[in-house]
C-alpha positions in Angstrom: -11.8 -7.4 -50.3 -14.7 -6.2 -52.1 -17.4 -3.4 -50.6 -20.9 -4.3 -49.9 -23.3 -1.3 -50.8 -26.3 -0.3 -49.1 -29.0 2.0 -50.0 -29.4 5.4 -47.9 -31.7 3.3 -45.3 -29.1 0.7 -44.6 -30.3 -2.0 -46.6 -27.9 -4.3 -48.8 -28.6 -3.2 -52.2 -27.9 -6.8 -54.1 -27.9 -5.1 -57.9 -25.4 -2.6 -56.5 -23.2 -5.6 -55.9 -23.2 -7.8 -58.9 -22.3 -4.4 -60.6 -19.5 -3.8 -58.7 -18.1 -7.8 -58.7 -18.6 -7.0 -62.7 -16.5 -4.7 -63.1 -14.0 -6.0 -60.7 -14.0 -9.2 -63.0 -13.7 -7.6 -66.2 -10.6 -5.7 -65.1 -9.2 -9.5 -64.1 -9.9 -8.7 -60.4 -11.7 -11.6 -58.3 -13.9 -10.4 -55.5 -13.4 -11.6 -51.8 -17.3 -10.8 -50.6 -17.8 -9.2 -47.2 -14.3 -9.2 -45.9 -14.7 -7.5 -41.8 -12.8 -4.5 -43.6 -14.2 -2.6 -46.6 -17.1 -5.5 -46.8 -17.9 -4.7 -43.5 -18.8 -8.3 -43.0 -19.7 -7.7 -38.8 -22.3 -5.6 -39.5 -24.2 -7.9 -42.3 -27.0 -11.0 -41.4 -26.0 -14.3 -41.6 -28.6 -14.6 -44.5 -26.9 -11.3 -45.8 -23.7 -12.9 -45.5 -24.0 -16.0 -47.2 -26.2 -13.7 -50.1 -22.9 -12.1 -51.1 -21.5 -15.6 -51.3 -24.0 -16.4 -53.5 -24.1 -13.4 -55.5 -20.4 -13.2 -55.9 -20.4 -16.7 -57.1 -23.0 -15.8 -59.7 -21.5 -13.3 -61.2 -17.7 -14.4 -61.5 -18.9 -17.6 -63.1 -16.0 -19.4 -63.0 -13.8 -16.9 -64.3 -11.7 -16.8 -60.8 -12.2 -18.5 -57.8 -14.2 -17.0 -54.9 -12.4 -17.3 -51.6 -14.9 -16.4 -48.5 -14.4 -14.3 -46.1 -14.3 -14.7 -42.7 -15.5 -12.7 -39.4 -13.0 -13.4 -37.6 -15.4 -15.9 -35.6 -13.7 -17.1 -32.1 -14.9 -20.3 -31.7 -14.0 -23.5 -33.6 -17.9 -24.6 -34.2 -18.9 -21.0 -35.8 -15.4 -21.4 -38.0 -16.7 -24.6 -39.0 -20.5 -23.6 -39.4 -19.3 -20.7 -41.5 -17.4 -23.2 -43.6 -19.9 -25.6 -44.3 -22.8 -22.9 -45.4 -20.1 -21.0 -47.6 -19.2 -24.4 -49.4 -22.8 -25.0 -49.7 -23.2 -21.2 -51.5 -20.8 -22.5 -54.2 -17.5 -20.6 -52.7 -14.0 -22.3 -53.9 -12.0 -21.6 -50.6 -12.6 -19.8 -47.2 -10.3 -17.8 -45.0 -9.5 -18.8 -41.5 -8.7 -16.5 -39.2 -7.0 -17.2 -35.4 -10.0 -17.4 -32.3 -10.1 -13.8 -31.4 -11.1 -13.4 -27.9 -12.0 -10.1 -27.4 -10.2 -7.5 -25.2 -6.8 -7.5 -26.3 -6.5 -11.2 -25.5 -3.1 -13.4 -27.2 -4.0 -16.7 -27.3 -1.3 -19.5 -26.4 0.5 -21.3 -28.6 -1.4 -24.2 -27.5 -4.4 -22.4 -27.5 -3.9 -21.5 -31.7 -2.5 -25.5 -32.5 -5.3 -26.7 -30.9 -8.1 -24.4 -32.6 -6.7 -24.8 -35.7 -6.5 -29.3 -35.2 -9.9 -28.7 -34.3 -11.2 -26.9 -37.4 -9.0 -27.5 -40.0 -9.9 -31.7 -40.5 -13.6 -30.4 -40.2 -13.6 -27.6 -43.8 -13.9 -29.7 -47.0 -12.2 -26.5 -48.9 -9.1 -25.2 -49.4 -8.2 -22.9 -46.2 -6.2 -19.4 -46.9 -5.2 -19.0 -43.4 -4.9 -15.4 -41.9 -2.1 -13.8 -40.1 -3.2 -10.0 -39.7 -1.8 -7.5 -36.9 -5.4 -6.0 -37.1 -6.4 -8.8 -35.1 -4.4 -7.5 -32.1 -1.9 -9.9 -32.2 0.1 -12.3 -35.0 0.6 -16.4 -34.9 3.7 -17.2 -34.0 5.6 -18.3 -37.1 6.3 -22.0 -36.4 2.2 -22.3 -35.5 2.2 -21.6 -39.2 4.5 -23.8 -40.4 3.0 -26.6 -38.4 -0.3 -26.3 -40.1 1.2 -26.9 -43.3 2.6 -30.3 -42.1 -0.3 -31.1 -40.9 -3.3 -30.3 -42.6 -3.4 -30.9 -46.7 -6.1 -28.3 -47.2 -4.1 -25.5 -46.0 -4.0 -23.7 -49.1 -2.4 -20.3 -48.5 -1.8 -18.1 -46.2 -2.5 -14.2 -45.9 0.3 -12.1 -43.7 -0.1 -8.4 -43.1 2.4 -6.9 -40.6 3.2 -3.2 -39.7 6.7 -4.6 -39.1 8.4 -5.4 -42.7 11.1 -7.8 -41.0 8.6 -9.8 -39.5 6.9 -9.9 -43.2 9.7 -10.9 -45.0 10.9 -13.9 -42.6 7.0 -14.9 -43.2 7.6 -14.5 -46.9 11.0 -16.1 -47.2 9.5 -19.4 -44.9 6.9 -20.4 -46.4 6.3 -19.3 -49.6 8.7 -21.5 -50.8 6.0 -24.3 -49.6 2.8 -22.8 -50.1 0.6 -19.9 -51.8 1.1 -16.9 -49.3 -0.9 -13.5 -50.5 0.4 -9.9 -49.0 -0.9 -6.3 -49.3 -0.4 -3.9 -52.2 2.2 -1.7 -50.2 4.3 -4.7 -49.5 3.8 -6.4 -52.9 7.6 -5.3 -54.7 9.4 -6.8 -51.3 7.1 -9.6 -51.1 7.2 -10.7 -54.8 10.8 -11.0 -54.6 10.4 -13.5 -51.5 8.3 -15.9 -53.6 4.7 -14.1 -52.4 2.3 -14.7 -55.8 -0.9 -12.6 -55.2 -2.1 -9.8 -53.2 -5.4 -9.3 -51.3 -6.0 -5.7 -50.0 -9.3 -2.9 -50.5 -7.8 -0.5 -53.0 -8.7 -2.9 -55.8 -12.5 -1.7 -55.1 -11.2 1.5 -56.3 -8.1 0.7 -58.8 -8.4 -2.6 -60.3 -6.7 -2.0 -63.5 -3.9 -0.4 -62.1 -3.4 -2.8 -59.3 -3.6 -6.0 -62.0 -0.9 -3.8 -64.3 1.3 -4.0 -61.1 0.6 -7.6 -61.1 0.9 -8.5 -64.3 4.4 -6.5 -64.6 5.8 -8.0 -62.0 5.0 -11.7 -63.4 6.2 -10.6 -66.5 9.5 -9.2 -65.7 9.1 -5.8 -66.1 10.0 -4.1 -63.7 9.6 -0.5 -65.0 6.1 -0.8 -65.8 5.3 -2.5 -62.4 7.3 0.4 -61.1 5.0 2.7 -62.1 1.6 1.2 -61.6 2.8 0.9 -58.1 3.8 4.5 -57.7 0.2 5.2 -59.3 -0.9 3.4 -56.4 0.8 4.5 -53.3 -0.1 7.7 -54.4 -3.7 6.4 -54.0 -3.0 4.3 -50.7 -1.7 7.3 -49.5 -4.2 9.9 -50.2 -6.7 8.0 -49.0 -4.7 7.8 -45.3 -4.5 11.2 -45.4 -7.6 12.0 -46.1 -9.3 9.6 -43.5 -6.9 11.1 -40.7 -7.4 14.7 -41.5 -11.3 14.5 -41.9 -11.5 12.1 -38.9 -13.3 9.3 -41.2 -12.5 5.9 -41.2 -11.5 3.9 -44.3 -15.3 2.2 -45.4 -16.8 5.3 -45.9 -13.8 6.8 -48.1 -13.6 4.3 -50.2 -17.5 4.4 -51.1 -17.0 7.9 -51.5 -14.3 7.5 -54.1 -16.2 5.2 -56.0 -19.1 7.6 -56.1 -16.3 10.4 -57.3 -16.0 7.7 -60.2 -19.2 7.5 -60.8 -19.7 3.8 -60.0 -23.5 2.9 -59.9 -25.8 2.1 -56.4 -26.3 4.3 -53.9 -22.6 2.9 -52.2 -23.8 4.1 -48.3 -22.6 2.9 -45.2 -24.6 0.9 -42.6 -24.7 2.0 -38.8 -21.9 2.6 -36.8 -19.8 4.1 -40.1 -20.6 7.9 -40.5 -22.1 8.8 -44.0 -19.5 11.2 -45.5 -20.5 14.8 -45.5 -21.4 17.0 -49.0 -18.4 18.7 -48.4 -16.5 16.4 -47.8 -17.6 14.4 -50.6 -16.5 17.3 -52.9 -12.6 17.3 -51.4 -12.8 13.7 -52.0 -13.7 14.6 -56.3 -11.3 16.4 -55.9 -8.1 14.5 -54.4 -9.9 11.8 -56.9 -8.8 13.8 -59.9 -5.6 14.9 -58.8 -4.7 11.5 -58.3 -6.0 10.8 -62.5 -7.9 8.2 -61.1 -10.5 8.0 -63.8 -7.6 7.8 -66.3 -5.3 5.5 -65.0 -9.0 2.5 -64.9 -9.9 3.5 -68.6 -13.2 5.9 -67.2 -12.1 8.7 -69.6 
């Protein structure tokens, strides 16, 4: 779930991009543009929106497939609308989340069948469905299952719980039928349930190590994916720490430690997210190189 920079006045710096989807691709990394995370996909235009699409297509060139991301839209028109204009940008699947309807609101389970009937038959793409607890709530399991007896172009499915039980039943159901994708920290747990591919933020600032972890695991080797993975909860976990005891949230760390790497473009924030302080920017460099950061991706 890739970043999306922006210059010191808020404005998306395109160049700042394709260098960053570069590097991400020539570490073996694909790029999901403008995720409502790290890509801060709420706060972008539509034209800005669909520009990452475009730029992101660009620059991978075929090398890996560009899923879209989606803004967690709440209606079945806009999840359709978003669909059709991504496909037209050149994008090889788009996510799908649940209608989100504001205010701590669960929808039914008739609610979710019938959203999803509605807007699946109308997407010409492959569909990575999400089931995130960020949302404020999570599917039901069998809503999920249905989908996949129903609708061909249900391609994967995305599942990030707080609750690793609830996880692995995900896992262990359907990734025996289709693709399912999990977060780093859950990766070793998942992998052994069937789970084939991760999408998460810290690749903006690890790529290497997080395709070592994947790779190892593929490949059997447990000892090396054992420690590319303890490289990277290291990482996860600084960069909790960090955002709790500096009272920042995640967006603006991240940037930060890709400017402690040196990455090129200006890497800012847009309005609501705080810039990070000078100060602050310096404890970052350094929690940066106590972690060997620049070492463990090849920088030194």
């Amino acid at each position: 779930m890739s970043v999306t920079p922006f210059d010191d006045r808020g404005r998306f710096d395109e160049e700042a991009l394709r260098e960053h989807v570069r590097w991400l691709t020539a570490e073996g990394v694909s790029t999901v543009p403008a995720s409502v995370s790290t890509g801060e996909g709420t706060l972008l235009t539509d034209a800005e929106l669909l520009r990452t699409y475009e730029i992101v297509v660009e620059e991978s060139a075929g090398r890996f497939p560009v899923l879209a991301a989606n803004r967690e839209f709440p209606t079945a028109r806009e999840n359709i609308e978003f669909a059709r204009q991504a496909q037209v940008r050149g994008v090889d699947a788009v996510q799908v989340y649940p209608p989100t309807l504001g205010h701590a609101q669960t929808p039914t389970v008739d609610m979710l069948d019938s959203f999803y009937d509605e807007v699946l038959p109308e997407i010409n793409l492959p569909v990575l469905v999400s089931n995130n607890s960020f949302t404020g709530f999570e599917p039901p399991l069998a809503v999920h299952e249905r989908l996949v007896d129903r609708h061909e172009n249900v391609a994967g499915f995305f599942k990030n719980s707080p609750d690793f039980l609830n996880s692995a039943t995900f896992y262990a159901r359907l990734a025996p039928r289709v693709t399912v994708l999990t977060g780093f920290v859950r990766l070793p747990m998942a992998f052994l349930l069937g789970v084939r591919g991760e999408l998460d933020n810290v690749q903006n600032v690890a790529p290497r190590t997080c395709r070592t972890v994947h790779d190892a695991l593929h490949a059997g080797d447990l000892a090396a994916a054992g420690a590319a993975y303890a490289d990277l909860v290291r990482v996860i976990a600084g960069i909790s720490a960090f955002c709790r005891d500096e009272g920042l949230g995640r967006v603006p760390v991240v940037k930060g430690i890709l400017r402690a790497l040196g990455r090129p473009g200006a890497l800012h924030t847009r309005s609501p997210h705080r810039p990070i302080g000078s100060a602050q920017q310096s404890k970052l460099g350094d929690l940066v190189a106590s972690w060997k950061l620049r070492e463990l991706e090849g920088m030194s």
